[in-house]
Predicted model as a PDB file, atoms N, CA, C, CB and O in Angstrom, pLDDT in the B-factor column:
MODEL        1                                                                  
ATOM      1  N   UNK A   1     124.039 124.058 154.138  1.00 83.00           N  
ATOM      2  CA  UNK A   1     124.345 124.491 155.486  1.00 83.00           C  
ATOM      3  C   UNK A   1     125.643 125.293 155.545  1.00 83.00           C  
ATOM      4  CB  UNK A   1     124.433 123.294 156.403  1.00 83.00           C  
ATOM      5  O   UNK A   1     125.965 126.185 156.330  1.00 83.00           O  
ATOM      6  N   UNK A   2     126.350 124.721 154.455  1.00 87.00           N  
ATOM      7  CA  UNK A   2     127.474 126.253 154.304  1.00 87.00           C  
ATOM      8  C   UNK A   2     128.850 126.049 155.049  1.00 87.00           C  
ATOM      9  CB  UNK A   2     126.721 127.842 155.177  1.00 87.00           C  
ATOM     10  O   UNK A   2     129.629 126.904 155.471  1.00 87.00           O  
ATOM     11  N   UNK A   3     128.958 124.074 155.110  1.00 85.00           N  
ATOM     12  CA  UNK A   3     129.883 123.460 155.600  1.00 85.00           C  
ATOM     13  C   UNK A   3     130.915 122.751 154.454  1.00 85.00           C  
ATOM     14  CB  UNK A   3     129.239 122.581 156.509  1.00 85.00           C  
ATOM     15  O   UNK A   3     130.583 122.495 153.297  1.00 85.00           O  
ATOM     16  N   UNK A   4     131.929 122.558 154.910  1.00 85.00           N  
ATOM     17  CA  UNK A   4     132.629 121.683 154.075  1.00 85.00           C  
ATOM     18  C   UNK A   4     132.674 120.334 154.649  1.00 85.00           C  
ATOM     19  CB  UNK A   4     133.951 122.171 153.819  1.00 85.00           C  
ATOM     20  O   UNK A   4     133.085 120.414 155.806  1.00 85.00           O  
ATOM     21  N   UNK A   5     132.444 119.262 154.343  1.00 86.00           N  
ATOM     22  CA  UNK A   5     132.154 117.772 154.417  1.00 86.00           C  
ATOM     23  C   UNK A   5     133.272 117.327 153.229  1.00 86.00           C  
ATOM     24  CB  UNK A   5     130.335 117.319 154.056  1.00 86.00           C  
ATOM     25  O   UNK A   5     133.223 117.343 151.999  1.00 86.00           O  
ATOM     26  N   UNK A   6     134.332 116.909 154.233  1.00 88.00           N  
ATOM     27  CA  UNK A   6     135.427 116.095 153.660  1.00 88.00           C  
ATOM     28  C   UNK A   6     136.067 114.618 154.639  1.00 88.00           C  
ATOM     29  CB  UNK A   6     136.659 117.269 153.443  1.00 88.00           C  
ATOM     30  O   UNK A   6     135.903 114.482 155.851  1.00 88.00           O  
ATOM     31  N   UNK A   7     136.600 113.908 153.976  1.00 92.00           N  
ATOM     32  CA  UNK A   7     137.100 113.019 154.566  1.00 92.00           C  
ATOM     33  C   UNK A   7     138.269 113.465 155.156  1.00 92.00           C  
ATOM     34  CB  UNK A   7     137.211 112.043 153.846  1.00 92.00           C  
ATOM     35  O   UNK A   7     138.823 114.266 154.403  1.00 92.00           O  
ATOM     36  N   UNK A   8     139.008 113.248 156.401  1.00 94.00           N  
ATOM     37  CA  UNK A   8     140.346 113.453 157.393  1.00 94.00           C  
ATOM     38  C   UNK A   8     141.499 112.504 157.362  1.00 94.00           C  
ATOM     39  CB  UNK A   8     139.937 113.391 158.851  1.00 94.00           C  
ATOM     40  O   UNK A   8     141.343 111.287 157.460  1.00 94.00           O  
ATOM     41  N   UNK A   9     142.490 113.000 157.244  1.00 96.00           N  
ATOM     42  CA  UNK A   9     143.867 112.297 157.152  1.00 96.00           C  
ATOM     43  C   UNK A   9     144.783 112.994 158.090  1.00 96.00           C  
ATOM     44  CB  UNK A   9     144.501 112.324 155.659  1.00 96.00           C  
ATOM     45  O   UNK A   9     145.183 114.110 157.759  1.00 96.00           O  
ATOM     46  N   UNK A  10     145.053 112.632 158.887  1.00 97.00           N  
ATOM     47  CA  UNK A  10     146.262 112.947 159.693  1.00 97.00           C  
ATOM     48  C   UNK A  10     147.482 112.482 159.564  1.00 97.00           C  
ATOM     49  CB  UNK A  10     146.095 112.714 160.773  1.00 97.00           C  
ATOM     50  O   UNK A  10     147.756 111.705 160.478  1.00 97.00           O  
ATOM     51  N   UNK A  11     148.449 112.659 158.696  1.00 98.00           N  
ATOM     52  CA  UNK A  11     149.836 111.505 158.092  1.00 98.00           C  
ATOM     53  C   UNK A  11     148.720 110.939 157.443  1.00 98.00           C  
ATOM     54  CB  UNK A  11     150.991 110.239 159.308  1.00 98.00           C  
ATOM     55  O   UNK A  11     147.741 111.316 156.801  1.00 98.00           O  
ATOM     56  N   UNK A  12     149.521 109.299 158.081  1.00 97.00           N  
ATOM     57  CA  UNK A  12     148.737 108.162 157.288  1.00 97.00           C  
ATOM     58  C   UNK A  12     147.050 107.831 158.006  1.00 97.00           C  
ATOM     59  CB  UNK A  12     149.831 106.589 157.416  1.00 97.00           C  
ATOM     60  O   UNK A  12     146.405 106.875 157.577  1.00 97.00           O  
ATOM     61  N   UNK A  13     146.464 108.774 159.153  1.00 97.00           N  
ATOM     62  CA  UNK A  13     145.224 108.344 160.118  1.00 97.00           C  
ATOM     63  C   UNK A  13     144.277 108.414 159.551  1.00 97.00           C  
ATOM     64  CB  UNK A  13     144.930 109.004 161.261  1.00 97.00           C  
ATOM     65  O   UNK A  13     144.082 109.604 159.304  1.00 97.00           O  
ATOM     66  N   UNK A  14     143.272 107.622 159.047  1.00 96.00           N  
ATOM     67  CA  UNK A  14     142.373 108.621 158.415  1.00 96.00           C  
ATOM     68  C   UNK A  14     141.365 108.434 159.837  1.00 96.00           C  
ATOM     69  CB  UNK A  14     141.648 108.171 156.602  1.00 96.00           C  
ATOM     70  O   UNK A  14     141.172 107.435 160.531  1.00 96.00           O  
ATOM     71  N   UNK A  15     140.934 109.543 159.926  1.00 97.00           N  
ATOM     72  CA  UNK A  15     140.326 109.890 161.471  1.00 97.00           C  
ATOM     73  C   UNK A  15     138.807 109.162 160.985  1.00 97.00           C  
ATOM     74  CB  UNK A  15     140.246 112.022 162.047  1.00 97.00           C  
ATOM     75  O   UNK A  15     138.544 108.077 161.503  1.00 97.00           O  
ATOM     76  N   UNK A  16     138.039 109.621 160.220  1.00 96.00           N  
ATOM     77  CA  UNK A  16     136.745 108.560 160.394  1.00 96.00           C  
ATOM     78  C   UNK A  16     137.052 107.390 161.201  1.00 96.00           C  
ATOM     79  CB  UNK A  16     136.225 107.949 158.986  1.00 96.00           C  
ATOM     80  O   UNK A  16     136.673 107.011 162.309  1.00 96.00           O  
ATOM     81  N   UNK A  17     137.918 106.889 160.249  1.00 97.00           N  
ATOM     82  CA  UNK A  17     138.393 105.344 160.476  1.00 97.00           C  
ATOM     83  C   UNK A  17     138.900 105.234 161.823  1.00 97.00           C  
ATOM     84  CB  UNK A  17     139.588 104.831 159.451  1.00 97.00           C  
ATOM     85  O   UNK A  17     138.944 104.041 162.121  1.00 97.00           O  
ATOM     86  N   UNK A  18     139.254 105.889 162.656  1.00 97.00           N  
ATOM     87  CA  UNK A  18     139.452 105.923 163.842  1.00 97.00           C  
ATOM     88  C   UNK A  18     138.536 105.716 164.852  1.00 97.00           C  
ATOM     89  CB  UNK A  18     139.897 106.803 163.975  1.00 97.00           C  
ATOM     90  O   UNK A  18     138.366 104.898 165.756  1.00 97.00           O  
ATOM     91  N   UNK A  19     137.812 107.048 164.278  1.00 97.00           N  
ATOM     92  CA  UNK A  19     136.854 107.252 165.181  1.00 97.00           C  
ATOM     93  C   UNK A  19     135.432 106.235 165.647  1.00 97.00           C  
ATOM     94  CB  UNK A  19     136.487 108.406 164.706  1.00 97.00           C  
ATOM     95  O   UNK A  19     134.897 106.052 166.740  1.00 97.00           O  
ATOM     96  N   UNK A  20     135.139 105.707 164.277  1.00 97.00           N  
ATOM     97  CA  UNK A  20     134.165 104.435 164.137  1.00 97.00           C  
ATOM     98  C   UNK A  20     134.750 103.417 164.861  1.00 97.00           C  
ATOM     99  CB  UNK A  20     133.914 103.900 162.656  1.00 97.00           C  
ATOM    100  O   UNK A  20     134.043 102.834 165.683  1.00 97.00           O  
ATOM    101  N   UNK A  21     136.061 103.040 164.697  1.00 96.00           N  
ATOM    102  CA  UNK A  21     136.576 101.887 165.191  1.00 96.00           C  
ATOM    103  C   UNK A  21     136.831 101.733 166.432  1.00 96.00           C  
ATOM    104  CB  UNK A  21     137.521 101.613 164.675  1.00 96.00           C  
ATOM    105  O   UNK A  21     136.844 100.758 167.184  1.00 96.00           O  
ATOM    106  N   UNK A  22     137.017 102.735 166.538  1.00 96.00           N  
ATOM    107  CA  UNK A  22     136.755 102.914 168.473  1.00 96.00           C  
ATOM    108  C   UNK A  22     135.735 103.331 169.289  1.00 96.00           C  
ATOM    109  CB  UNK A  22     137.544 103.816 169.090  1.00 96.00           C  
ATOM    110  O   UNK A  22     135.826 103.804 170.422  1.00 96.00           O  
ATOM    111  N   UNK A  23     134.393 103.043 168.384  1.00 95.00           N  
ATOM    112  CA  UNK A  23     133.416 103.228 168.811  1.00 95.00           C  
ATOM    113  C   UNK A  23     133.115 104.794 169.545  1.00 95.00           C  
ATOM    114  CB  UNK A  23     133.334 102.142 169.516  1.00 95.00           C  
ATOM    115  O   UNK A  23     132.688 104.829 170.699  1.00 95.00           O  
ATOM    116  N   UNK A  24     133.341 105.887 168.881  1.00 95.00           N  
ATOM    117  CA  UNK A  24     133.342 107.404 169.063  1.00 95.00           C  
ATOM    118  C   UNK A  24     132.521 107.934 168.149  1.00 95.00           C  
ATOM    119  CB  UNK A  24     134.651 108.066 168.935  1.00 95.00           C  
ATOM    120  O   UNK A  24     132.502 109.162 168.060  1.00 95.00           O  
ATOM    121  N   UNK A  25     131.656 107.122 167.261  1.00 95.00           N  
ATOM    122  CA  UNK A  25     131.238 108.443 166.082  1.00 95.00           C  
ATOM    123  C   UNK A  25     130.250 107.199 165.551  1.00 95.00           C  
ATOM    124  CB  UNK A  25     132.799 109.316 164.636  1.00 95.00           C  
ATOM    125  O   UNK A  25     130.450 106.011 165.803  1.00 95.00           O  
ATOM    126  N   UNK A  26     129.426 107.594 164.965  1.00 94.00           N  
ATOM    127  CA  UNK A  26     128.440 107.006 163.851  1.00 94.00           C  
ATOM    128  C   UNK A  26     128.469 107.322 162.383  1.00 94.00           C  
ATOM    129  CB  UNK A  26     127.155 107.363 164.183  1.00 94.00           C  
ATOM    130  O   UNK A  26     129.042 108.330 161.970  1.00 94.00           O  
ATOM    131  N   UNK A  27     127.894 106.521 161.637  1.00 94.00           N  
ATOM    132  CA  UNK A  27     128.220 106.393 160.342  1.00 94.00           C  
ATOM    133  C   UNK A  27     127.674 107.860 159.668  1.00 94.00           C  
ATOM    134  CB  UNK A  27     127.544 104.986 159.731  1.00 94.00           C  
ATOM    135  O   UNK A  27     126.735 108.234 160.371  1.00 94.00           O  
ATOM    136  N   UNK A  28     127.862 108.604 158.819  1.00 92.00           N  
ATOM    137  CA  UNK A  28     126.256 109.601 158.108  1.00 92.00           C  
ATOM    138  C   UNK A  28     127.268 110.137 156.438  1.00 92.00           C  
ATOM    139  CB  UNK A  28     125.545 111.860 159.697  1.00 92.00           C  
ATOM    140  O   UNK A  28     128.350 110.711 156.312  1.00 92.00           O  
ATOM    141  N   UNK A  29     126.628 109.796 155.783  1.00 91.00           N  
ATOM    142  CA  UNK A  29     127.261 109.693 154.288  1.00 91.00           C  
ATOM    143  C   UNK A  29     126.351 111.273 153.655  1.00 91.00           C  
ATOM    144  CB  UNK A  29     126.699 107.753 153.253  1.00 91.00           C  
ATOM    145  O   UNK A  29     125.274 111.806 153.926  1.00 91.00           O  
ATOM    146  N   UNK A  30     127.143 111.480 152.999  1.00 89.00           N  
ATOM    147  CA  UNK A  30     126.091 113.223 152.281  1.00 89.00           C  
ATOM    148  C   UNK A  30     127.160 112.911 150.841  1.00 89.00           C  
ATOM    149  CB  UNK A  30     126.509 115.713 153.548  1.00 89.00           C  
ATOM    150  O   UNK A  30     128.374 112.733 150.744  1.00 89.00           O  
ATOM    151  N   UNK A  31     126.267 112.942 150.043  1.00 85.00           N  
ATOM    152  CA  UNK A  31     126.915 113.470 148.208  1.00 85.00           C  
ATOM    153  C   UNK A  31     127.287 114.656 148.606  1.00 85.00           C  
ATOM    154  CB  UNK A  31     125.690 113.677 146.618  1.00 85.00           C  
ATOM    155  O   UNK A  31     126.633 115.516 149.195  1.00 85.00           O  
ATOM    156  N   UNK A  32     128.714 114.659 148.143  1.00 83.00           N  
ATOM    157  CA  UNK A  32     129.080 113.457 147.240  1.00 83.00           C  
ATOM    158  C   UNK A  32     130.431 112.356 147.844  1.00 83.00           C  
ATOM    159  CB  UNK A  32     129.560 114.209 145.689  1.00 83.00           C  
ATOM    160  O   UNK A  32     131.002 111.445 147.245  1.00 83.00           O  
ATOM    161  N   UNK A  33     130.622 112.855 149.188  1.00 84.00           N  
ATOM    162  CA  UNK A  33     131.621 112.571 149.742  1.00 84.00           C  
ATOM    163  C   UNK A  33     131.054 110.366 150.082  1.00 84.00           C  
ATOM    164  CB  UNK A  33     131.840 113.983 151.251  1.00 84.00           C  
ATOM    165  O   UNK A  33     130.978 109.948 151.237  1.00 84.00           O  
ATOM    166  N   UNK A  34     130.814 109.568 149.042  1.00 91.00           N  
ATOM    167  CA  UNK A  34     130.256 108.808 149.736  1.00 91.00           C  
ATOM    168  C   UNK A  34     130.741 107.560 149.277  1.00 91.00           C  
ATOM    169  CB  UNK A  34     128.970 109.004 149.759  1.00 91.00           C  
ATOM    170  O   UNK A  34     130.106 106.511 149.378  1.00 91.00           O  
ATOM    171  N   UNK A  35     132.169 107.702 148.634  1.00 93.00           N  
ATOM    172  CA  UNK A  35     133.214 106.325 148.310  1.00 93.00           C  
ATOM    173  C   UNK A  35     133.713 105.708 149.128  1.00 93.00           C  
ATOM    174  CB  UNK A  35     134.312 106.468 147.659  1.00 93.00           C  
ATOM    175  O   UNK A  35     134.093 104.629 148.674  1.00 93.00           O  
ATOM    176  N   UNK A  36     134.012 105.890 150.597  1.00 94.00           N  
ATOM    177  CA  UNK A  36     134.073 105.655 151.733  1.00 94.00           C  
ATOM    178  C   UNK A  36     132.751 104.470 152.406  1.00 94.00           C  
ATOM    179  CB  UNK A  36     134.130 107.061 152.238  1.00 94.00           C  
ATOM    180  O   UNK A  36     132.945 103.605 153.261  1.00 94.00           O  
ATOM    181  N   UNK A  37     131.703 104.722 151.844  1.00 96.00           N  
ATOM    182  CA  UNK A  37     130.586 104.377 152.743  1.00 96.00           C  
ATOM    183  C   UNK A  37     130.687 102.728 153.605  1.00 96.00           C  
ATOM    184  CB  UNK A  37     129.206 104.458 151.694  1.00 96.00           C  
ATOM    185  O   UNK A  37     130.537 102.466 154.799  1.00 96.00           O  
ATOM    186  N   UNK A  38     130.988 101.868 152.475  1.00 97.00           N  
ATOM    187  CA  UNK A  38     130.978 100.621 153.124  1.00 97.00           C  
ATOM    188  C   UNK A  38     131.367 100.626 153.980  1.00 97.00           C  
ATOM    189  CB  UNK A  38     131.386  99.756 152.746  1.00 97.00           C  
ATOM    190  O   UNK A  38     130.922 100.531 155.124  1.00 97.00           O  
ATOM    191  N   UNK A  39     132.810 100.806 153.336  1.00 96.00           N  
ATOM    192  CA  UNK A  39     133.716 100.357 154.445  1.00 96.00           C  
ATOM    193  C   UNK A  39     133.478 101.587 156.442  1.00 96.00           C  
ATOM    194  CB  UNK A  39     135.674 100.645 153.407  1.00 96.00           C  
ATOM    195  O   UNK A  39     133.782 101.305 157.602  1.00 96.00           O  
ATOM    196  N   UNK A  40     133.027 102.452 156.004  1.00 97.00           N  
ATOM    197  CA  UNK A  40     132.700 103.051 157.516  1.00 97.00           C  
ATOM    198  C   UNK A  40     131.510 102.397 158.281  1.00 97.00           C  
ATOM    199  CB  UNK A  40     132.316 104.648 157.423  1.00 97.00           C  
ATOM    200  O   UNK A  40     131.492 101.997 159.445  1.00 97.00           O  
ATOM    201  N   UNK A  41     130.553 102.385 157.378  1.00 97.00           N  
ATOM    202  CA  UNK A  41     129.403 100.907 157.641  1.00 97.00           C  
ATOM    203  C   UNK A  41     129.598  99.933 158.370  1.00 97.00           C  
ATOM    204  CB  UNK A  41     129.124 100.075 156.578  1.00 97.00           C  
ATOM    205  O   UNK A  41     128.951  99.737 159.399  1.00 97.00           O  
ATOM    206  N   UNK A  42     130.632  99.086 157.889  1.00 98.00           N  
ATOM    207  CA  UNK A  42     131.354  97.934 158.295  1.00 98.00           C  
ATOM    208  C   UNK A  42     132.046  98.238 160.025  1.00 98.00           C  
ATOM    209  CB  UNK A  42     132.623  97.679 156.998  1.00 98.00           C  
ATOM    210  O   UNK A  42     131.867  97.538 161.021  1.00 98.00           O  
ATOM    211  N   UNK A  43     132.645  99.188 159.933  1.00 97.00           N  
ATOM    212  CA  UNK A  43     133.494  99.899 161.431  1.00 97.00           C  
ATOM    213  C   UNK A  43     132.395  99.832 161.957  1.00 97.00           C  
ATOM    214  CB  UNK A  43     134.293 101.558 161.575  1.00 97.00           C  
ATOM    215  O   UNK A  43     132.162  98.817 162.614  1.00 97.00           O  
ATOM    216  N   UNK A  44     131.234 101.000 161.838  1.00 96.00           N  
ATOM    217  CA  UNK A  44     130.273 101.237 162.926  1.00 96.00           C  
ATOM    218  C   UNK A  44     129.595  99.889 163.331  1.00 96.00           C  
ATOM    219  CB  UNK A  44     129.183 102.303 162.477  1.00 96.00           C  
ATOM    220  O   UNK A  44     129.429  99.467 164.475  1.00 96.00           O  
ATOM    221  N   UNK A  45     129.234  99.296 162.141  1.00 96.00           N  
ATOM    222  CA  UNK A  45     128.339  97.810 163.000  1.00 96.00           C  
ATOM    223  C   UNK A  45     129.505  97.254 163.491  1.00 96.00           C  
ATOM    224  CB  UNK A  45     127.347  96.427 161.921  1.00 96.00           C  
ATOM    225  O   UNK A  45     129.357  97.116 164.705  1.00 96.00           O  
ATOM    226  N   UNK A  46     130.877  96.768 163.043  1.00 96.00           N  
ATOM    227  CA  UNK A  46     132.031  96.046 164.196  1.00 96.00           C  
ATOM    228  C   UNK A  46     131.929  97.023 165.803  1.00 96.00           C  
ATOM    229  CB  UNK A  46     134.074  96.256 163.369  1.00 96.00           C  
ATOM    230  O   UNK A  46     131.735  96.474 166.887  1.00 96.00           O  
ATOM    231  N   UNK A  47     132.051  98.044 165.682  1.00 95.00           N  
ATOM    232  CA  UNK A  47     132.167  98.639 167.278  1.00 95.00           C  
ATOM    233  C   UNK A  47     130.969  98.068 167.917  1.00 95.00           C  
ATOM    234  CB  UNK A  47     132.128 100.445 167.462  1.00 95.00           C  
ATOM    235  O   UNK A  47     130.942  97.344 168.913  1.00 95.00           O  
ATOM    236  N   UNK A  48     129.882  98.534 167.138  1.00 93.00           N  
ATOM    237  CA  UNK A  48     128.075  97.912 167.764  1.00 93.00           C  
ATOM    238  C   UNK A  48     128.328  96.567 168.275  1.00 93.00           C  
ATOM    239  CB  UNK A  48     126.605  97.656 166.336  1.00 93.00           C  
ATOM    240  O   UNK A  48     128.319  96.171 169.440  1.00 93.00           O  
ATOM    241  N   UNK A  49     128.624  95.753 166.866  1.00 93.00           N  
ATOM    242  CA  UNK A  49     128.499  94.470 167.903  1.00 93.00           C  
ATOM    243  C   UNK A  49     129.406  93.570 168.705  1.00 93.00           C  
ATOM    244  CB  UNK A  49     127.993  93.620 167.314  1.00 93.00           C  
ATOM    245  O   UNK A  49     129.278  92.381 168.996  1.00 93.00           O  
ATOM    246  N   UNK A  50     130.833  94.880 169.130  1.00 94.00           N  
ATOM    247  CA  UNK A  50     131.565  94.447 170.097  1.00 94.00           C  
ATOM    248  C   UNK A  50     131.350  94.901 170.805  1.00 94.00           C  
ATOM    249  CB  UNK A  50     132.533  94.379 170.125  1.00 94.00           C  
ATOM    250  O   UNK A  50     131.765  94.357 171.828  1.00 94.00           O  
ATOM    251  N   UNK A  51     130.518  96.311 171.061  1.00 92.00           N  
ATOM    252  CA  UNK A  51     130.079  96.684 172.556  1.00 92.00           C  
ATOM    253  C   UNK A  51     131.398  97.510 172.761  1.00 92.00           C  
ATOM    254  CB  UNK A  51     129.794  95.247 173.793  1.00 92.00           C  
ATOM    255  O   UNK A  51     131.905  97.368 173.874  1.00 92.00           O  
ATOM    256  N   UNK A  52     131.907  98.171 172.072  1.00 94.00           N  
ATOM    257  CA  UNK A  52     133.509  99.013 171.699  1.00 94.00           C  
ATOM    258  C   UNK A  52     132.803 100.450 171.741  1.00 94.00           C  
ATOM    259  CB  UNK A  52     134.467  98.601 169.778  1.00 94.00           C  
ATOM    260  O   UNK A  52     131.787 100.797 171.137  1.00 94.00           O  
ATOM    261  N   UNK A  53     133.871 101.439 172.897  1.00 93.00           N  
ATOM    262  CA  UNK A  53     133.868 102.866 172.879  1.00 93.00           C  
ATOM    263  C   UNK A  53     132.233 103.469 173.704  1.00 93.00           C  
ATOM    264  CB  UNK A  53     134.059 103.332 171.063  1.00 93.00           C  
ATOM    265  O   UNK A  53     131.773 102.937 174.714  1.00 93.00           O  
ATOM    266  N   UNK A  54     131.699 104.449 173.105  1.00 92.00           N  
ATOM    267  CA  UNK A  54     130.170 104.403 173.466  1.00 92.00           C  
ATOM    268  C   UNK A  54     129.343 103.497 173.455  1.00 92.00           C  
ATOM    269  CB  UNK A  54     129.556 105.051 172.892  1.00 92.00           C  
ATOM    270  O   UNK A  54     128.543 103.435 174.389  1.00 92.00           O  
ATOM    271  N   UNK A  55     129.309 102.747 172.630  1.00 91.00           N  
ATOM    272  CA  UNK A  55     128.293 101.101 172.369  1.00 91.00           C  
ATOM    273  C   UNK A  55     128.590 100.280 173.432  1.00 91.00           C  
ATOM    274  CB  UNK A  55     128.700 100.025 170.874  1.00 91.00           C  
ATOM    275  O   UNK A  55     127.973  99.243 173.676  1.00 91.00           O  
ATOM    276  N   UNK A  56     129.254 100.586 173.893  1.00 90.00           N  
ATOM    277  CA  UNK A  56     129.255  99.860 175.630  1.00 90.00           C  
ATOM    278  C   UNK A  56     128.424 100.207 176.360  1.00 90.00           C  
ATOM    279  CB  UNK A  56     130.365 100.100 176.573  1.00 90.00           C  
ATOM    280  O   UNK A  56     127.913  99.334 177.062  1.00 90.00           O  
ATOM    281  N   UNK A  57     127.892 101.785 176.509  1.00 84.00           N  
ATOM    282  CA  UNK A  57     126.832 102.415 177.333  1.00 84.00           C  
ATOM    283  C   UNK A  57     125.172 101.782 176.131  1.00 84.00           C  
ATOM    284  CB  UNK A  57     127.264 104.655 177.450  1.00 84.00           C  
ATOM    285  O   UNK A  57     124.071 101.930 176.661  1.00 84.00           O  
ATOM    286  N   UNK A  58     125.191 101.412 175.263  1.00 71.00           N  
ATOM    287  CA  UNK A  58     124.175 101.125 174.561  1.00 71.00           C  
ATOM    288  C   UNK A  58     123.517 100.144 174.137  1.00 71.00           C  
ATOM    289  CB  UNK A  58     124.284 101.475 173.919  1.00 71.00           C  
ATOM    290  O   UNK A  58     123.043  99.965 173.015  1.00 71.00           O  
ATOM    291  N   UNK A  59     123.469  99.133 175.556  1.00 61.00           N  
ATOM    292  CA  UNK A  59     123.088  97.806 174.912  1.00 61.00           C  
ATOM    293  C   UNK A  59     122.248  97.498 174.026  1.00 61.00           C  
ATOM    294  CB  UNK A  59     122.757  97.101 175.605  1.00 61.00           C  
ATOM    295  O   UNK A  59     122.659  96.685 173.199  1.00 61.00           O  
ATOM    296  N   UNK A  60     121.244  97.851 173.910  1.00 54.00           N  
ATOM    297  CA  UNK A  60     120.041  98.110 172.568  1.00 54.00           C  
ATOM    298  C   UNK A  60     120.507  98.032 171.254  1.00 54.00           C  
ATOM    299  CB  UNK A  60     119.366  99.584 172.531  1.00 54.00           C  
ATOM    300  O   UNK A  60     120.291  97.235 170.340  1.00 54.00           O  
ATOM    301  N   UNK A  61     121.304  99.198 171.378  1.00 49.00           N  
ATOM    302  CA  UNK A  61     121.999  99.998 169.769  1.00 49.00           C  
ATOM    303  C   UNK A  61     122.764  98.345 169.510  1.00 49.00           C  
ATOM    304  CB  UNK A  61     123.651 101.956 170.021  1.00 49.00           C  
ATOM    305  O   UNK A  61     122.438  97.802 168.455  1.00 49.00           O  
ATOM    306  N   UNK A  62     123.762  97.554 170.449  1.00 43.00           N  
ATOM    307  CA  UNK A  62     124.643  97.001 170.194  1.00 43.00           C  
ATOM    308  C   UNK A  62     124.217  95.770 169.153  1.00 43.00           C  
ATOM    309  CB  UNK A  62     125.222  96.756 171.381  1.00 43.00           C  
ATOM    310  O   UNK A  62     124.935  95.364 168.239  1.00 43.00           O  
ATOM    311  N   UNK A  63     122.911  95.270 169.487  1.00 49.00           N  
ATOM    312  CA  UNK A  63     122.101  94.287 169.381  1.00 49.00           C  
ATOM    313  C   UNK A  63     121.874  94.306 168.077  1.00 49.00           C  
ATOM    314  CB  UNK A  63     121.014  94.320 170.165  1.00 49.00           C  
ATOM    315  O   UNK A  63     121.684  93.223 167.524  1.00 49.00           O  
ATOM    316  N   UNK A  64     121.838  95.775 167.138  1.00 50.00           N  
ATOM    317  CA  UNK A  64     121.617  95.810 165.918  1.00 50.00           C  
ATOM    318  C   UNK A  64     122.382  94.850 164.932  1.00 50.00           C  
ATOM    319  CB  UNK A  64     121.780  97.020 165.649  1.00 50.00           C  
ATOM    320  O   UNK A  64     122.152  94.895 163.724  1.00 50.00           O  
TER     321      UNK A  64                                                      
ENDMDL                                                                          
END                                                                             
């Protein structure tokens, strides 16, 4: 697609990690960028099943 797919650091932020944790973004892993995976895994189902950020509007999704 002719993108660059990298992980984000702002200082010390790493913005995935932000963004999952505050329930703003969903998980999606692409080779080779995919040493990260668990642990973003882990964020997205914690926001889900606190009902954190968008997953508040998603009771369904939350339930997962």
């Amino acid at each position: 697609y002719g993108r660059t797919l990298a992980y984000v650091y702002i200082g010390e932020i790493f913005v995935q990690e932000q963004l999952l944790l505050t329930g703003h973004a969903s998980a999606a892993h692409y080779a080779p960028n995919t040493s990260m995976r668990n642990k973003l895994d882990w964020l997205e189902h914690y926001a889900k099943k606190e009902g954190i950020g968008l997953w508040s509007s998603c009771p369904t999704a939350s339930s997962n």
